[in-house]
C-alpha positions in Angstrom: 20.6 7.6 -1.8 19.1 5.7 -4.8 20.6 2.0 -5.4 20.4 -0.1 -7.7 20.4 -4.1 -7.8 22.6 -6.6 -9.2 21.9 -7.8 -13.0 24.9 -9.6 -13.1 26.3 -7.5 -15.9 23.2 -5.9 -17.8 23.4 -9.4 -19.6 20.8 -10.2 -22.6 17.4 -11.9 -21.0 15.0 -13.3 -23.0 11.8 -13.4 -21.0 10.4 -16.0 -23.1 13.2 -18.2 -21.6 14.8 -17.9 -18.6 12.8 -15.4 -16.5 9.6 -17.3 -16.9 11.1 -20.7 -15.9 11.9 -18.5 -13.0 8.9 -16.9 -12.1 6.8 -19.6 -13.2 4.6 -17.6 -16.5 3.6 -19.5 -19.0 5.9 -19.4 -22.0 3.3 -18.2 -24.4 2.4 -15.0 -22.8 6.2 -13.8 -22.6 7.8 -11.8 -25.8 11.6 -11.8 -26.4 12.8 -8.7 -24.7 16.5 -7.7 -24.0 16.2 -6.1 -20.2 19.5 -5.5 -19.8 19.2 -1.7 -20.7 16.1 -1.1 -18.6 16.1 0.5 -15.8 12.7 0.8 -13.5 13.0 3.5 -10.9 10.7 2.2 -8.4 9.2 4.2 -4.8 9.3 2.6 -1.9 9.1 2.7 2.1 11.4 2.0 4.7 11.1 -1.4 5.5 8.8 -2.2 1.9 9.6 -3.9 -1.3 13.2 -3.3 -1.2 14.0 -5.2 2.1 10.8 -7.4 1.0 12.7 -8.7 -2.2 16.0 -8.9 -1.0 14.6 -11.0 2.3 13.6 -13.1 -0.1 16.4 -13.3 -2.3 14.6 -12.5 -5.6 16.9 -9.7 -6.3 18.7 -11.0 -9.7 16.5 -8.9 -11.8 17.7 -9.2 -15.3 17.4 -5.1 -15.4 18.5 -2.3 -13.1 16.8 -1.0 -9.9 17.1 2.7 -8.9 15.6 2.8 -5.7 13.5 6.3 -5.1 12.6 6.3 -0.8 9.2 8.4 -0.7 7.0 7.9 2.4 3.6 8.8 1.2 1.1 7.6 -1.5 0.9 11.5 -2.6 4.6 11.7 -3.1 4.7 8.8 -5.4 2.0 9.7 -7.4 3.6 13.5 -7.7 7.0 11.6 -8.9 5.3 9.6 -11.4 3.3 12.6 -12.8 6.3 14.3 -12.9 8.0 11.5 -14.6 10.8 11.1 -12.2 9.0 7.0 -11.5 8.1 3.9 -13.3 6.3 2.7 -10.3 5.1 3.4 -6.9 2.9 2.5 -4.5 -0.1 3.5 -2.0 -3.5 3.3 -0.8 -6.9 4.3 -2.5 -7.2 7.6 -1.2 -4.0 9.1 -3.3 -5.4 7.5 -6.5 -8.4 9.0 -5.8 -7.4 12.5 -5.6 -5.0 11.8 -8.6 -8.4 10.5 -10.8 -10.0 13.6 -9.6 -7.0 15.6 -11.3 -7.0 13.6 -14.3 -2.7 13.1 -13.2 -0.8 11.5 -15.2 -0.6 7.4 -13.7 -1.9 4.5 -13.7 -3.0 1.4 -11.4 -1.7 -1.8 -12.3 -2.4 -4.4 -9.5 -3.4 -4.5 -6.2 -1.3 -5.6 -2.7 -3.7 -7.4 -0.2 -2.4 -5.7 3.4 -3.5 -6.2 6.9 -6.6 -3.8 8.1 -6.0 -4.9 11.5 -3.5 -2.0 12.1 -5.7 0.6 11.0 -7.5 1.6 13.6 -10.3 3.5 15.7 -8.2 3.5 19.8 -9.5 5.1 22.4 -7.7 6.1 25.6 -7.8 3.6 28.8 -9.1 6.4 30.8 -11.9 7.0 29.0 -15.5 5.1 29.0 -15.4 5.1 25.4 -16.5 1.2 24.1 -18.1 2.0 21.2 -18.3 4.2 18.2 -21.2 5.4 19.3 -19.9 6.6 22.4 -17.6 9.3 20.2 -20.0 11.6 19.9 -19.1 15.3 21.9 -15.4 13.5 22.2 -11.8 14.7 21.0 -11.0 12.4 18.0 -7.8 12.8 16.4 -7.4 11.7 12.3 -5.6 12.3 9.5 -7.3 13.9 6.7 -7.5 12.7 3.3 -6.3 9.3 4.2 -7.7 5.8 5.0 -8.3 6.9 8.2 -10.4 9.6 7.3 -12.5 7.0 5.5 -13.0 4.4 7.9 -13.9 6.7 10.7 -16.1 8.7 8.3 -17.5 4.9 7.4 -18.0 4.2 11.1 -19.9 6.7 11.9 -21.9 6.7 9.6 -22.8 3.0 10.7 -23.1 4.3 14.4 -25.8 7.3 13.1 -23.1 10.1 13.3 -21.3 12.2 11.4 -17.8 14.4 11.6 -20.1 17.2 13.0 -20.5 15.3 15.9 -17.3 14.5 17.1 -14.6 17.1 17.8 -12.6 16.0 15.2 -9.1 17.1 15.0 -6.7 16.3 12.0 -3.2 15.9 12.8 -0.3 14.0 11.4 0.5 10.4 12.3 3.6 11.7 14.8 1.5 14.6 16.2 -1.3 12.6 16.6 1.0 9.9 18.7 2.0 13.0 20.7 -1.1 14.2 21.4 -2.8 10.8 22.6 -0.2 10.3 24.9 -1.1 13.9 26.6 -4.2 13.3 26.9 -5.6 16.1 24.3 -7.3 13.0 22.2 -10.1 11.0 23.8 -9.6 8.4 20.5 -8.0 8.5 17.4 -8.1 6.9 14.2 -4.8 6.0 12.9 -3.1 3.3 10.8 0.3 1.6 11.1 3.2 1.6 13.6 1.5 4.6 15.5 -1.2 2.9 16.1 0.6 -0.3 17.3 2.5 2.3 19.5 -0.5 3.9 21.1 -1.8 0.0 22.3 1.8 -1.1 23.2 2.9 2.0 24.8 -0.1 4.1 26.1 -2.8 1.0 26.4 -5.2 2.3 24.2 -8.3 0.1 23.6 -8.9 -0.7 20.0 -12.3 0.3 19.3 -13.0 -0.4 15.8 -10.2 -2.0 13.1 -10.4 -1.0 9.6 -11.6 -4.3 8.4 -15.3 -4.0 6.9 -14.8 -0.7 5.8 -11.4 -0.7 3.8 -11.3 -2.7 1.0 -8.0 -4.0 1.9 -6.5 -3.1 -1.6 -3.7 -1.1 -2.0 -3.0 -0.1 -5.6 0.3 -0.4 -7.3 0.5 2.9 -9.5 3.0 2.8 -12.8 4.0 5.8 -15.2 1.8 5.7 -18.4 4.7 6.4 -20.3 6.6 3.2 -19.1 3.7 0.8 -19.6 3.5 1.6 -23.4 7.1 0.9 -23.7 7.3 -3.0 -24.2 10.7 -3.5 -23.0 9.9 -1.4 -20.0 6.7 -3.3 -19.8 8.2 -6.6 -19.9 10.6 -5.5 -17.1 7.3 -4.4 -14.8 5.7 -7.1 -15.5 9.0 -9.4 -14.3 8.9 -6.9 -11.3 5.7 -7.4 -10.3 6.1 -11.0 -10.5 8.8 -10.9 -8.3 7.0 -9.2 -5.9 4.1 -11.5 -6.2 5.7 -14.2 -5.3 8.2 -12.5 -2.1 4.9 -12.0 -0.5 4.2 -15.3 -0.7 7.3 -16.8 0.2 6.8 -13.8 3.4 3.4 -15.0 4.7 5.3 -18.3 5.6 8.7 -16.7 6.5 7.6 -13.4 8.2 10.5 -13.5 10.9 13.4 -13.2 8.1 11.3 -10.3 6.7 10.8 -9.0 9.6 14.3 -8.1 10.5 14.8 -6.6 7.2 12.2 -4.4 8.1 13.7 -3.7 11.0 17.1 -3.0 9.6 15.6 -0.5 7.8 13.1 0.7 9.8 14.3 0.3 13.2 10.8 -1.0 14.7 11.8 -3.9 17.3 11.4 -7.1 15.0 8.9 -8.1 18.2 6.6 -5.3 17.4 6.5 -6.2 13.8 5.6 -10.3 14.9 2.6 -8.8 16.9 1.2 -6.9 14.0 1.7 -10.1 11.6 0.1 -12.6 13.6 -2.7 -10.0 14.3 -3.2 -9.8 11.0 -6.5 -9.6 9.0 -5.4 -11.6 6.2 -2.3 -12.7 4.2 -0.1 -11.0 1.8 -1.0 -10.9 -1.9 -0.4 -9.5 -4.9 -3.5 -9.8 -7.4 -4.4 -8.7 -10.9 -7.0 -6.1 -11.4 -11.0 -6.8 -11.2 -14.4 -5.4 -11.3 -14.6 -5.5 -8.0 -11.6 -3.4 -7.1 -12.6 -1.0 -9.4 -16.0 -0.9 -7.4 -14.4 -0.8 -4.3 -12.7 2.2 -5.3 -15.2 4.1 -7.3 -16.9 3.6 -3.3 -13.9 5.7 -1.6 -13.8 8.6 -4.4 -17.6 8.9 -4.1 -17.5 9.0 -0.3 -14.7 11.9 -0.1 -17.4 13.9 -2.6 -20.1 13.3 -0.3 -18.1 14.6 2.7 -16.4 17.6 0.8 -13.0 15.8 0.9 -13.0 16.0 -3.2 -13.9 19.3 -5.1 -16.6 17.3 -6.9 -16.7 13.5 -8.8 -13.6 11.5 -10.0 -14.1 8.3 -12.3 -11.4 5.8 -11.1 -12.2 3.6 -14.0 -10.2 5.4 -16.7 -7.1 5.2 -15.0 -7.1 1.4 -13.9 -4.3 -0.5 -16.7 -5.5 -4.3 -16.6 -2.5 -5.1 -19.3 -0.9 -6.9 -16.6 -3.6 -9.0 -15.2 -3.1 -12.1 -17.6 0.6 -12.8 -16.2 -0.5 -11.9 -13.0 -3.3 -14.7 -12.8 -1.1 -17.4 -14.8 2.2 -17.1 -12.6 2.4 -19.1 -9.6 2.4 -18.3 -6.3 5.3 -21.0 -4.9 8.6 -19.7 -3.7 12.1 -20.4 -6.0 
């Protein structure tokens, strides 16, 4: 059920004041704005930016939080369309289908994740080493996701394509299932499953997703909240927040990681592993050209495969009103 956290009484906030000596903006880019009747219903995962911020204790937002637990990028993006979000989150490949559709959201900033646990595995009883070696095999995905893309990316780099591999779409849990049968020779997955397949099954990572995924993850806000300026003002506090609870957990990962846990009920051991396998730290960063590029490069992909109905333009729907706080505020943790 939806929560909300703590504003000590709705009380009056001036930005300009108190919540950038907390957060560390610059005074001058701050207007006056009275939070206290905001409220930013915000999407999030098990074990994301709700145990994230309150790991890190930066949960005395100056507005109200109504928690919204959706566990895919599509489901955000459908909430926001639907006006039922202010902000969600997800990878490339959602905001790519919702470009294509011309839907109704926005992309405000970008989190930096790990690429390391997205992954091309192939069984232990296999003679699979390479990507090459794919070809005529059993190799399970999920379609329309960054899993699609990589493999899609990495075999194209080995001189193959999807109608050389028996490729088999299945869902994250089926595809877990399935490996551990024996009815998939590899399979590209991301996250937990994946971390599950090496831990549990011994599957040999093959390929990660680094060097084919940009690593950027897009934070995706309602166009209607963005225009609002005290509703803008309370995102851009949010995302500030944010910003700097990923700092504060590249250096603390152990006390996030058992609020992941809590939630999420992955052994806080397994969640170590991934960290300190990592590919890089976490970040929050403003908008650029280059993650524009990067994914203009993922929507033109999925039309050259047949994954899209024809071209999206990402460009229109990136918001870069943010990016100005974002690069001022520092990084250091309260």
């Amino acid at each position: 059920m939806p929560t909300s956290l703590p504003n000590h009484g709705r009380r009056r906030v001036l930005l300009a004041t108190a919540g950038a000596a907390l957060l560390g903006a610059p005074l001058a880019s701050r207007a006056a704005a009275d939070l206290s009747k905001v409220t930013l219903r915000i999407g999030t995962y098990k074990g994301n930016w709700r145990a994230l911020l309150v790991a890190a204790q930066l949960t005395d937002t100056p507005y109200a939080i109504d928690w919204r637990e959706l566990n895919n990028g599509v489901l955000h993006i459908e909430a926001i369309n639907g006006d039922a979000l202010d902000l969600g989150s997800g990878s490339e490949i959602p905001a790519v289908f919702a470009a294509r559709q011309k839907a109704h959201v926005r992309f405000i900033a970008v989190v930096r994740e790990d690429l390391n646990n997205q992954v091309t595995l192939a069984r232990r009883d296999t003679a699979i080493r390479t990507i090459a070696d794919l070809k005529g095999k059993r190799v399970g995905y999920v379609r329309a996701t960054t899993a699609h893309y990589f493999l899609q990316k990495q075999l194209a780099q080995a001189g193959l394509s999807f109608q050389d591999i028996n490729a088999i779409n299945l869902t994250p849990a089926d595809g877990l299932s399935a490996f551990d049968r024996g009815d998939l020779d590899a399979w590209a997955i991301y996250g937990y499953n994946g971390q599950l397949a090496r831990t549990r099954y011994g599957a040999r990572v093959i390929r990660t997703g680094k060097g084919y995924l940009s690593g950027n993850f897009p934070i995706y806000a309602n166009p209607k909240s963005i225009t609002e300026p005290a509703r803008h003002a309370a995102i851009t506090d949010y995302l500030l927040r944010l910003r700097k609870a990923y700092a504060w957990a590249n250096d603390n990962y152990l006390a996030y990681a058992r609020a992941q846990s809590a939630e999420t009920r992955v052994p806080v051991g397994d969640l170590i592993e991934l960290f300190n396998n990592r590919s890089d730290d976490y970040a929050l960063r403003a908008v650029d050209a280059n993650v524009i590029k990067g994914h203009q490069d993922v929507a033109d992909t999925f039309t050259k495969i047949g994954v899209l109905d024809g071209p999206a333009d990402v460009a229109p729907l990136w918001d870069r009103s943010f990016d100005t706080a974002l690069r001022s505020a520092t990084n250091s943790p309260a």
